[in-house]
ZAKOL-754401 format. One line per 4 residues: their letters; for each residue x, y, z of C-alpha. Coordinates in nm, 4 decimals. Layout:
A> X Y Z; ...
This chain:
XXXX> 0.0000 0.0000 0.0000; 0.2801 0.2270 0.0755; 0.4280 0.1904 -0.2719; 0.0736 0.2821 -0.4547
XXXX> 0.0322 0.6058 -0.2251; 0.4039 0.6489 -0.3194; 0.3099 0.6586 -0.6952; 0.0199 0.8201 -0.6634
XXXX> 0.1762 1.1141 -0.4897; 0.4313 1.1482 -0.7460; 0.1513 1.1457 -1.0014; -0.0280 1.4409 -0.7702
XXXX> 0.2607 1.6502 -0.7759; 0.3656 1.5933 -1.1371; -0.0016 1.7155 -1.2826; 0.0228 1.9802 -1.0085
XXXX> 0.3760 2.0945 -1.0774; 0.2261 2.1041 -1.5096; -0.0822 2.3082 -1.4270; 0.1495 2.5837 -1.2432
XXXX> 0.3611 2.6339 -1.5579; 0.0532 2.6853 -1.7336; -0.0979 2.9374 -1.5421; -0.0479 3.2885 -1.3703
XXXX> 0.2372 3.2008 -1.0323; 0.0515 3.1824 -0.7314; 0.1397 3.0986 -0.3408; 0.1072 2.7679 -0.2920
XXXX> -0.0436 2.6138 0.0625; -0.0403 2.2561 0.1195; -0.2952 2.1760 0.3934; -0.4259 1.8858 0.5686
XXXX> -0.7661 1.7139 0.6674; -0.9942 1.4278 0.6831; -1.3460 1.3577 0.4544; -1.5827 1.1462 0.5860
XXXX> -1.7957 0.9818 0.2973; -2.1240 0.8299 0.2205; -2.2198 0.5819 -0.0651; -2.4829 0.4321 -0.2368
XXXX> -2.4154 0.1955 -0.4891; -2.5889 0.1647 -0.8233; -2.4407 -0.2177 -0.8959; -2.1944 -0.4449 -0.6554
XXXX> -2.0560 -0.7805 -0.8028; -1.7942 -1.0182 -0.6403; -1.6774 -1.3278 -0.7620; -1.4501 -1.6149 -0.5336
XXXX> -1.1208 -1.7447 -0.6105; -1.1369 -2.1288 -0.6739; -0.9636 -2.1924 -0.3270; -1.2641 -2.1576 -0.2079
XXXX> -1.5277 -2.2426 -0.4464; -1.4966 -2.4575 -0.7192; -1.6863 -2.4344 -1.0139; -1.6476 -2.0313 -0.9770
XXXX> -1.9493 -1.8575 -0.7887; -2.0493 -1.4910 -0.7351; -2.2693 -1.2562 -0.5690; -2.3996 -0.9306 -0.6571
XXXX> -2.7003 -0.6898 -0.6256; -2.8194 -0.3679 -0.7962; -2.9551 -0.0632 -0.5798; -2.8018 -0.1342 -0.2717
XXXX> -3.0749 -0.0371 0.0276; -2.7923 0.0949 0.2693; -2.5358 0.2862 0.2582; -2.1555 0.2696 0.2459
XXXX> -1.9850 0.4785 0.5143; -1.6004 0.5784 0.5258; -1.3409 0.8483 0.6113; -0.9868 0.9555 0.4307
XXXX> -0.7504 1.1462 0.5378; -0.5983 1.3639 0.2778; -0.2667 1.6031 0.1702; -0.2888 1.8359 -0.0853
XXXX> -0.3039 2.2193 -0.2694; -0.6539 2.2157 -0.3754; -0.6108 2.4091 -0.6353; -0.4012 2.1500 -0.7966
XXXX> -0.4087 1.8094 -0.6024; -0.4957 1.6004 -0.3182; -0.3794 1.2623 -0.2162; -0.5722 1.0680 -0.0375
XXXX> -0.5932 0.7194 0.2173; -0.9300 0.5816 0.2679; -1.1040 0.2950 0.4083; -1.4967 0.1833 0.3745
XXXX> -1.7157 -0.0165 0.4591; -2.0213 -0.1636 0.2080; -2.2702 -0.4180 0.3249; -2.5078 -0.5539 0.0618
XXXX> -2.7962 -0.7341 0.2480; -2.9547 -0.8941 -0.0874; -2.6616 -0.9825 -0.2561; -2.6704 -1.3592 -0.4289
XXXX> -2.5745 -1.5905 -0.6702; -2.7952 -1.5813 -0.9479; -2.7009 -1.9000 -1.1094; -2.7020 -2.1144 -0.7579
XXXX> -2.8116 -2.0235 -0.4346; -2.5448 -2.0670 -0.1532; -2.6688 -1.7508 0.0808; -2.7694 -1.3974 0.0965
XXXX> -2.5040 -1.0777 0.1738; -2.2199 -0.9755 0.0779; -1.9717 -0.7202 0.2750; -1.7185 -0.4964 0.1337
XXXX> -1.3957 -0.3488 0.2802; -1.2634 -0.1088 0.0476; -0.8815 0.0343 0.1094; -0.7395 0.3125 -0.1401
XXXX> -0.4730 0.5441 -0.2279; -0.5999 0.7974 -0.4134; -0.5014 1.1485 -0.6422; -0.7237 1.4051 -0.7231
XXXX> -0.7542 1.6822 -0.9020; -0.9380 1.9695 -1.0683; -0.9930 1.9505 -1.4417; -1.2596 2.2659 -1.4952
XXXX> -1.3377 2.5789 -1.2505; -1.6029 2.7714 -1.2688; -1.6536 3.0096 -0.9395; -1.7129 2.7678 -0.6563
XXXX> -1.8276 2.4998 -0.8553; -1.5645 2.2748 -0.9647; -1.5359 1.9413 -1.1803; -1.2522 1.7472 -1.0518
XXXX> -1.1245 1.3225 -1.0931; -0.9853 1.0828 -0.9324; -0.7790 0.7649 -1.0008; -0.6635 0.5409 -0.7156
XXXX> -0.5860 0.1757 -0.6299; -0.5696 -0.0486 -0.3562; -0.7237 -0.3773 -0.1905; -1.0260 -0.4422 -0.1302
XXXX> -1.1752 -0.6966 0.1089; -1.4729 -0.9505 0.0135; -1.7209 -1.1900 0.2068; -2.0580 -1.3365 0.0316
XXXX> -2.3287 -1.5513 0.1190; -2.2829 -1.4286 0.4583; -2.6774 -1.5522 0.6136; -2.9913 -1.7662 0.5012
XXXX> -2.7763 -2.0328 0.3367; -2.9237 -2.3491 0.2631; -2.8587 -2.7000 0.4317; -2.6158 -2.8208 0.1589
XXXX> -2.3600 -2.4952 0.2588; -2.3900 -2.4528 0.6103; -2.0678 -2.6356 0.6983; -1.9068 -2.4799 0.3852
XXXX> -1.5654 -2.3019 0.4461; -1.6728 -1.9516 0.3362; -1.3763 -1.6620 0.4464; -1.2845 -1.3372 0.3230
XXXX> -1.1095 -1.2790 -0.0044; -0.9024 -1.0414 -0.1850; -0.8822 -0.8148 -0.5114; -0.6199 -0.5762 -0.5954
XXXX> -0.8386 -0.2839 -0.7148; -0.8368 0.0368 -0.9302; -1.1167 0.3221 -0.9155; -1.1879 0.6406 -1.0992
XXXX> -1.4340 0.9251 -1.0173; -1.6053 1.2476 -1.1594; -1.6439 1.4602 -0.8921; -1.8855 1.7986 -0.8533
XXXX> -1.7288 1.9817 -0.5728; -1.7996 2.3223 -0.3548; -1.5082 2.4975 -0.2895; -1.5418 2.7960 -0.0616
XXXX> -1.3675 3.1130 0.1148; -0.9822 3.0625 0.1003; -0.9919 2.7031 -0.1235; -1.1942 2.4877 0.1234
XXXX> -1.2957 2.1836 -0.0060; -1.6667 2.1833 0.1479; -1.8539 1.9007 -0.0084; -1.8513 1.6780 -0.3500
XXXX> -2.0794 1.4703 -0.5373; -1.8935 1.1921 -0.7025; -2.0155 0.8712 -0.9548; -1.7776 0.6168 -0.9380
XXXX> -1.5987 0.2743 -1.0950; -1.4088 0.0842 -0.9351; -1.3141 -0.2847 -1.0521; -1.0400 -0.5552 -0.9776
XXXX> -0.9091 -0.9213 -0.9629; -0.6451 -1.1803 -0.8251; -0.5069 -1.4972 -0.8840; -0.7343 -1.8006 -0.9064
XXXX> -1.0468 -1.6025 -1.0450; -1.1293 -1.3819 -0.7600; -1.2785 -1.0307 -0.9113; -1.5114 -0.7470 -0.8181
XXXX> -1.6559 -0.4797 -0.9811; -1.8618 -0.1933 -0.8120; -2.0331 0.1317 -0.9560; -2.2046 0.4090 -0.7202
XXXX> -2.2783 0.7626 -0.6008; -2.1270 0.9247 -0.3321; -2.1362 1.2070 -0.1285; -1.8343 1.3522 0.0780
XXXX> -1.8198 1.5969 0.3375; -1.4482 1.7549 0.3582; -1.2533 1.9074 0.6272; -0.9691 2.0843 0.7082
XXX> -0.6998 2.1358 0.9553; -0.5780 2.4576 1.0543; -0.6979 2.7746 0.8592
């Protein structure tokens, strides 16, 4: 994980360092906070490695009933870049396997490294992305299974995971980041078949440290 923030940061600070040649010198602040986040996604799927199911099996569900809840804590000049660390938490109460029944649920563990930046300004209103990667960490067919799966070995698993994001985000007095709605893609795999795919909405409420 340290290696992708590592890159990611480098990629920040690259795009940030190219925008500044291209426009009028300003000072630049670097500041700190935290976000905390809320999502709602619009389609989840998540598919087992063969260590622990063979034939492959997968869960998903579209319109997820509850929301996704997480927080990131973030680095940046906002009028150029932010790097970010975050961590969620998705629980999908419907989720199944439409092709053979083993159980109902699914929970999601999202953890990302993440640049972002602004790619049109207009007043307070900006339109910013996002591209990050991490892990992220998978259980299915968590309740209601039937008799022939009860005594099933069913743990976590694993995908190595990228994401991108459109943002629409409020900026306010002296460059605070106030509050962004974001769609979102994120998708992923591992060895032995394991893979995962999610698309959403979310909204994030920023903050900042210091003035």
């Amino acid at each position: 994980m340290k290696y992708i923030l590592l890159c990611l940061s480098i990629l920040g600070l690259s795009f940030g360092k190219g925008q500044a040649q291209d426009a009028p010198k300003t000072k630049t602040k670097i500041h700190l906070g935290y976000a905390l986040f809320m999502n709602y996604n619009l389609y989840s799927w998540y598919q087992k490695p063969s260590t622990i199911e063979t034939p492959l099996s997968s869960s998903g569900q579209v319109l997820n009933v509850l929301p996704g809840l997480g927080v990131n804590f973030w680095v940046g000049d906002v009028d150029h870049w932010i790097v970010s660390l975050e961590a969620g938490m998705e629980y999908l109460p419907f989720a199944f396997d439409t092709d053979r029944y083993k159980g109902l649920g699914a929970l999601s563990i999202p953890v990302l490294a993440k640049v972002q930046f602004p790619v049109a300004k207009q007043k307070s209103l900006w339109l910013m992305l996002h591209v990050g990667a991490g892990a992220q960490f998978l259980h299915t067919d968590i309740y209601a299974r039937p008799d022939a799966y009860l005594n099933a070995v069913n743990p976590f698993f694993t995908t190595i995971v990228g994401e991108v994001g459109l943002h629409l985000s409020a900026i306010g007095r002296k460059r605070q980041h106030i509050r962004e709605a974001e769609l979102f893609f994120r998708a992923g795999g591992a060895p032995l078949g394991a893979a995962s795919f999610t698309t959403g909405l979310r909204l994030t409420f920023w903050n900042r440290f210091g003035k």
